[in-house]
N, C-alpha and C positions, 0 to 999 in steps of 0.2 A: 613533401611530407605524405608519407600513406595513410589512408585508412586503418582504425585497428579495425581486424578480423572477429565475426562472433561468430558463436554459434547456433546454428539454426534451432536445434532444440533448446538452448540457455535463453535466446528471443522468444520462443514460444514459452517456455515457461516464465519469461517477465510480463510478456503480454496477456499471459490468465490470467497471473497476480492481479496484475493493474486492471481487470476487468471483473475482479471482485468486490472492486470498489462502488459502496451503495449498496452492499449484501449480505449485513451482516447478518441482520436477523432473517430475512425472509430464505437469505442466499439463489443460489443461480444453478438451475442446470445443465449436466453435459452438452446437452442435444441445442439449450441457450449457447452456452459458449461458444461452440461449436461454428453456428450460423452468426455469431457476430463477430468471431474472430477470423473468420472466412477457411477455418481447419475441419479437416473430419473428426469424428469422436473419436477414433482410436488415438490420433494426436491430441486431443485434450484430454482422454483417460490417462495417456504416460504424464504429460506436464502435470494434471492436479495431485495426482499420486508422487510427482516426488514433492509438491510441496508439502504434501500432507506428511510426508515423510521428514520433512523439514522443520517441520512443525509450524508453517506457515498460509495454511488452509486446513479447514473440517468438512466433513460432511457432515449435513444436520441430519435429525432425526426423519428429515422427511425425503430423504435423496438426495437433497442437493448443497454445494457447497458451497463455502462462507468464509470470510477471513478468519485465522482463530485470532484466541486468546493473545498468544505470543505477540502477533502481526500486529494488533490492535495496540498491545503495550507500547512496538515499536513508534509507530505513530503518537501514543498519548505523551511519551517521555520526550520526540520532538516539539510538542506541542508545550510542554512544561518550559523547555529549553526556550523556546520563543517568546513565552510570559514573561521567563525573567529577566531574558534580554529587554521587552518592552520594558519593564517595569524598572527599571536601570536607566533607562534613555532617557525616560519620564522621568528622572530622579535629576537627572544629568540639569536636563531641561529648566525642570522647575527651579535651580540651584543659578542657573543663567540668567532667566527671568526675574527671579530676585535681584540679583545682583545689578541686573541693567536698571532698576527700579530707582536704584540709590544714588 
């Protein structure tokens, strides 16, 4: 079985995503990302610019950048998704427990 093939800029631009993580508010900059993701700044100016283009990073008011809006939703709507799984389980559960009661 092969390997699937990526792409080197599609990998850098997952790995700034994933390194916006923890930044929303204060956010992160280039010159940061840069030395933690072990790329030069012109490789993290192309990747943040198309996510921003993506609508999946901002830049704050103070330079630097931040998960946006969009990205955040994505996340809260798996986060919703996972309550109401627990909260179903929990139902399952307690309907068991009763039952073995009697």
């Amino acid at each position: 079985m092969s390997t699937p093939r990526t792409s080197d800029s599609g990998a850098r631009i997952l790995r700034v995503l994933k390194a916006l993580k923890g930044y929303s508010l204060t956010g992160i900059s280039n010159g940061e990302l840069a030395k933690g993701l072990g790329e030069s700044p012109a490789n993290i100016n192309r990747a943040i610019n198309t996510l921003i283009a993506e609508g999946l990073a901002v830049k704050l008011d103070n330079g630097r950048f931040a998960p946006s809006v969009a990205l955040l939703q994505i996340a809260q709507a798996h986060a919703n998704e996972m309550s109401t799984a627990q909260h179903r389980i929990n139902e399952i559960n307690q309907r068991v427990l009763a039952g073995a009661s009697r």
